[in-house]
N, C-alpha and C positions, 0 to 999 in steps of 0.2 A: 891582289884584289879579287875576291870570288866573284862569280858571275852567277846573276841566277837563274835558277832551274826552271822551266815552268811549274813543276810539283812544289817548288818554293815560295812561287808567287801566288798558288791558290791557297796554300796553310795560309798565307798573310791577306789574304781577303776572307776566308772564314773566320781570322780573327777580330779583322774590323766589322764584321758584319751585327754581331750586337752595336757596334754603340751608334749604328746607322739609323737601327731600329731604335731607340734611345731618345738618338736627338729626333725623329721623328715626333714621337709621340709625345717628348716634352717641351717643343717647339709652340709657343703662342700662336695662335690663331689670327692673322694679321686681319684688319676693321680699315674700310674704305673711309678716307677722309676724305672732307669736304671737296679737294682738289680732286681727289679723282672720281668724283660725283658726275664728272659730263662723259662717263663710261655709260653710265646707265640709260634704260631705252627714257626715249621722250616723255614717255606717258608718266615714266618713273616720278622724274623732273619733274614733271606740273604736280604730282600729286605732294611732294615733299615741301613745295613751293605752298600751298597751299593749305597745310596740316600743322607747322610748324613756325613757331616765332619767329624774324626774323634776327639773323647773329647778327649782323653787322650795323654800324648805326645809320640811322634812315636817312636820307639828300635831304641837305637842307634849301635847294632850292627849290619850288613850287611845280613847275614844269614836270622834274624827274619823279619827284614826290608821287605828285598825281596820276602821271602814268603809270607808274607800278601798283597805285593802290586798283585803277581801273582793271588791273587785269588779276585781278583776286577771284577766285571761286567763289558766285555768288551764292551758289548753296552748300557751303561744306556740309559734313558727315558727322556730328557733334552730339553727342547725347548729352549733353546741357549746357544748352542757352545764357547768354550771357547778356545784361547791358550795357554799353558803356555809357558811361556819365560823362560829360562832355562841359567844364567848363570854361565858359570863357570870360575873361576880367581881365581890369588894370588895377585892381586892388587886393588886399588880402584879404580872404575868403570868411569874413566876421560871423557867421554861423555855421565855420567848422564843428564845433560841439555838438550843434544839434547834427550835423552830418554825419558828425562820428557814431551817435547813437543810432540814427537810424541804419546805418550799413553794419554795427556794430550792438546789437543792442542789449542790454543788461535782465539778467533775468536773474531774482536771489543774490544782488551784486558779483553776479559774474559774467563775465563777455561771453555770448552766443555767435562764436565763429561760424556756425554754419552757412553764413552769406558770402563767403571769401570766393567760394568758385564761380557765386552767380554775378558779379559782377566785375568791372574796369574803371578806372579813373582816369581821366588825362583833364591836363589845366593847357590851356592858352592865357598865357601871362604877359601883356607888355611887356618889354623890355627896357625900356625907356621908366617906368616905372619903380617906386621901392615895394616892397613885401616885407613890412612888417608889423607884428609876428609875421615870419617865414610859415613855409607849409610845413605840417605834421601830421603824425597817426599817419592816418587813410592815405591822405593828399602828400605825403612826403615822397621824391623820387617821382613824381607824376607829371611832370611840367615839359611839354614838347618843346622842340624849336621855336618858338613865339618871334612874332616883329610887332611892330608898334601899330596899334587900332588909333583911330576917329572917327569921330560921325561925322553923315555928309559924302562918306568917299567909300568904295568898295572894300576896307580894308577890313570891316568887321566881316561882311561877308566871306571875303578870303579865310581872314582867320576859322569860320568853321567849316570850311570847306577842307584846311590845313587837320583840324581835330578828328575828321570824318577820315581822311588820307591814314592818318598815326593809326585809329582806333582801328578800320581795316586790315592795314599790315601786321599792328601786333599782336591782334589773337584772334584766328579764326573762327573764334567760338561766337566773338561780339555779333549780336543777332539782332539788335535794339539799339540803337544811338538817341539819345536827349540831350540836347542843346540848356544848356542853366546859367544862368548867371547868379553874380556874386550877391545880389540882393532876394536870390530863392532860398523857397524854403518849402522840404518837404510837408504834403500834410495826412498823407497816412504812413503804415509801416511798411518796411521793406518787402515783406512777402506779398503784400497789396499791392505794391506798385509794379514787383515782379511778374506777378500773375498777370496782373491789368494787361502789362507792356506785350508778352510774350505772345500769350495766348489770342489775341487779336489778330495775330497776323495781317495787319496793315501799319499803314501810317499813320502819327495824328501828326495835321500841319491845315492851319487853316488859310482857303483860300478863298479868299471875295471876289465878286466879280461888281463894279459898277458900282465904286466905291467912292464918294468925295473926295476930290482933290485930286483922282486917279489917272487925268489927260497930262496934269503939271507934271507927277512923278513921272511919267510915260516920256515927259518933252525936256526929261532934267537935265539930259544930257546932250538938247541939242532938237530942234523941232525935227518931226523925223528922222532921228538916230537912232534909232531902234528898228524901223525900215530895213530891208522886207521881213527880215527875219520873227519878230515879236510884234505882230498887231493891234494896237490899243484895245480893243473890244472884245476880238477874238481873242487875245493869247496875254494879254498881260492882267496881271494878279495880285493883289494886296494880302498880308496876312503877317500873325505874331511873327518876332523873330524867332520865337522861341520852340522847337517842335521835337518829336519823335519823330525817325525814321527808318523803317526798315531794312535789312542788308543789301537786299536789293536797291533803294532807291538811292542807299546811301554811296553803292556804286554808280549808280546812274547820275550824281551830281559831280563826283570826282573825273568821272568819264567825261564827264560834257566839256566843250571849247567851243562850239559854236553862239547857245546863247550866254556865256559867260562872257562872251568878248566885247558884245553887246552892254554888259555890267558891268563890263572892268573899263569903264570909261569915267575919266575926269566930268561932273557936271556942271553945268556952264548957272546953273540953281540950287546952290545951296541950302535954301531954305524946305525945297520939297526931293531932295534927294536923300534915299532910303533904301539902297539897294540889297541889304539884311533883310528888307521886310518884302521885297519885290521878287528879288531873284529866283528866292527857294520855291514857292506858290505858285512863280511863274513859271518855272522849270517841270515840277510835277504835271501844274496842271496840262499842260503841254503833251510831255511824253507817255505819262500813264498817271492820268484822273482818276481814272478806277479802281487802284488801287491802294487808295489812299482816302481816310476819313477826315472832310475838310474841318476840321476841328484843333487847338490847340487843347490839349490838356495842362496847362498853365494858367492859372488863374488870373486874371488882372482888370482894374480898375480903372477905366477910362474916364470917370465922373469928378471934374476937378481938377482933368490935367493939366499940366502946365508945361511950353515950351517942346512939347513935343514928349515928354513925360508920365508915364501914368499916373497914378493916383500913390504915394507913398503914406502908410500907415504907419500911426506912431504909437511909440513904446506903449501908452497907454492905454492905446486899446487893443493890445494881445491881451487876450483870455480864452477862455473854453468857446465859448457866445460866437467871438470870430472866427478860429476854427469850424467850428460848425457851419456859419454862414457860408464859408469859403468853399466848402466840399458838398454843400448842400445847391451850390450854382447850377446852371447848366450853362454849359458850352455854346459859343454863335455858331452854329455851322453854315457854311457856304452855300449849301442845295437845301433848304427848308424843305423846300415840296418833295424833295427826292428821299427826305429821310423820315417822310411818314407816314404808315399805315394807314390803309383806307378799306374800309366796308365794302367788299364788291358789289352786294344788293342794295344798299342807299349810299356810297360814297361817304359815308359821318367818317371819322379821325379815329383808328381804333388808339393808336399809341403814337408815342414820337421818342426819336432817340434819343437817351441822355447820357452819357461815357463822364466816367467820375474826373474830378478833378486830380489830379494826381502831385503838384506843384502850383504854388503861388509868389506872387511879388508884387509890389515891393516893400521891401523890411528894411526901415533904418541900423547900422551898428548898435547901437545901444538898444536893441529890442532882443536880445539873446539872450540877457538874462528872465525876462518876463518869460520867452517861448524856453528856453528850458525847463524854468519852474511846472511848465504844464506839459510838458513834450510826453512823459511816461504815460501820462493819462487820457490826454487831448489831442495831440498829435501822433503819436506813433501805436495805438491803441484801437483798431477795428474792430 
């Protein structure tokens, strides 16, 4: 057996030394997975946290839910704004059509996608419930974690408190959140309501103060159970269920547990217990009033109601005439005094605010075909 030289052992390392260089240079550039993502500095972390959908599928219990949506970057880095559309039902969505068109709309019988990046959809669906027709188009694949709603109990509450959590986590872009229910119905077009929503930078959610019936809702749960925390006069709030919110407030509702716990109470009054319509108006008004226009942009019909119901319109009288009426309303707002100009040399009324209606209710099923026939011209048509 030869033994070898050293001059033997260098020829055979200049011979390996090409294919050193070789594998070198045609070796893959290895890409940091997920797992070893907690290499990176902290600030890394937050920013990845924050810019990006989540992969993994969101807790379905409420607790974990909400603390993760609270700690979202309330001002992402976004060059375009999004809204989420937020509904919530125990039924199937009977003027999907018209919702397809307006997120969708036809021009020369062709679909005008240019709205797919301005927007979000997410359904809270009972579950207890059927769905049929099932969701499609738009609404297909949209439907969060749901649990079962009634009225009378905090559970519709919860549930958009739940749509606000999902809408948070899953695209930082959502900059707009609207609360809709299954009996809405847009009434102008998409780049209208776009605009409306964005541009505002506040809130619409309207809040009353010194409202009828407003001590019972206050004692539903119990004669001073709401003590110390929420004060009948001072600090509790009447308003639509139905509101706009912005990213910021809509963190600021997911965040809260102190007066949530206050409303996640069993009431001992069923008749005057509303806490969908208490909580949200009384949480704003609370932590930041000022940022927010006490207003709903949702139309509705108090004249008539019944059971605790608003006013429901029937088939027969959707037309051009009612549209108009509708979008030609103005809004209650909560501060009258506060939202009107005045003359500083004689104090006269220069103006008063008026912010468009943007959604209405409510609409029987069978009213989708009348508001079709007129949706291209009358509805969706600014």
């Amino acid at each position: 057996m030869l033994t070898p030289t050293p001059f033997s052992l260098f020829c055979a390392l200049l011979l390996c030394l090409p294919l050193a260089v070789v594998f070198t240079i045609t070796t893959p550039t290895t890409t940091v997975s997920p797992a070893a993502a907690d290499d990176k500095p902290p600030s890394t972390l937050r920013t990845k946290l924050h810019s990006s959908t989540p992969r993994n599928p969101l807790p379905k219990d409420d607790h974990t839910l909400l603390r993760l949506a609270a700690r979202v970057n309330p001002n992402p880095a976004h060059p375009h704004q999004k809204i989420a559309f937020l509904f919530l039902t125990t039924t199937p969505l009977p003027f999907a059509p018209l919702w397809e068109l307006f997120f969708n709309p036809i021009d020369g019988g062709r679909k005008i996608r240019g709205n797919k990046n301005r927007f979000n959809i997410y359904i809270h669906a009972d579950p207890t419930r059927a769905y049929d027709p099932p969701f499609t188009g738009v609404f297909a694949g949209r439907v969060i974690h749901s649990k079962p709603t009634n009225r009378h109990t905090p559970t519709l509450a919860s549930a958009a408190r739940r749509l606000l959590a999902h809408a948070l986590l899953h695209d930082p872009a959502n900059a707009v959140f609207a609360l809709l229910s299954p009996s809405c119905i847009p009434l102008h077009s998409f780049d209208f309501t776009y605009q409306t929503l964005t541009r505002s930078g506040e809130s619409f959610i309207e809040i009353l103060a010194n409202e009828t019936g407003a001590r019972d809702r206050w004692a539903a749960r119990g004669e001073d159970a709401m003590l110390p925390e929420v004060r009948l006069e001072e600090d509790f709030r009447i308003g639509s269920q139905f509101w706009s919110l912005t990213r910021s407030h809509a963190r600021m509702v997911v965040a809260d547990r102190t007066i949530w716990r206050k409303f996640n109470r069993t009431c001992v009054r069923e008749d005057t217990c509303y806490p969908e319509e208490n909580y949200f108006p009384t949480l704003i008004h609370m932590l930041d009033p000022r940022g927010a226009t006490s207003a709903t942009l949702t139309h509705v019909d108090w004249r008539g109601s019944h059971g605790g119901h608003p006013r429901m319109y029937g088939a027969d009288e959707v037309g051009p005439e009612l549209i108009n009426e509708l979008r030609n309303g103005r809004p209650r707002y909560g501060d009258e005094e506060g939202l009107m100009k005045t003359n500083g040399s004689d104090g006269s009324v220069l103006s008063v605010r008026r912010d468009p209606f943007l959604f209405a209710r409510k609409f029987p099923p069978e009213a989708v075909g009348p508001l079709m026939d007129i949706a291209a011209e009358a509805i969706l048509k600014d």
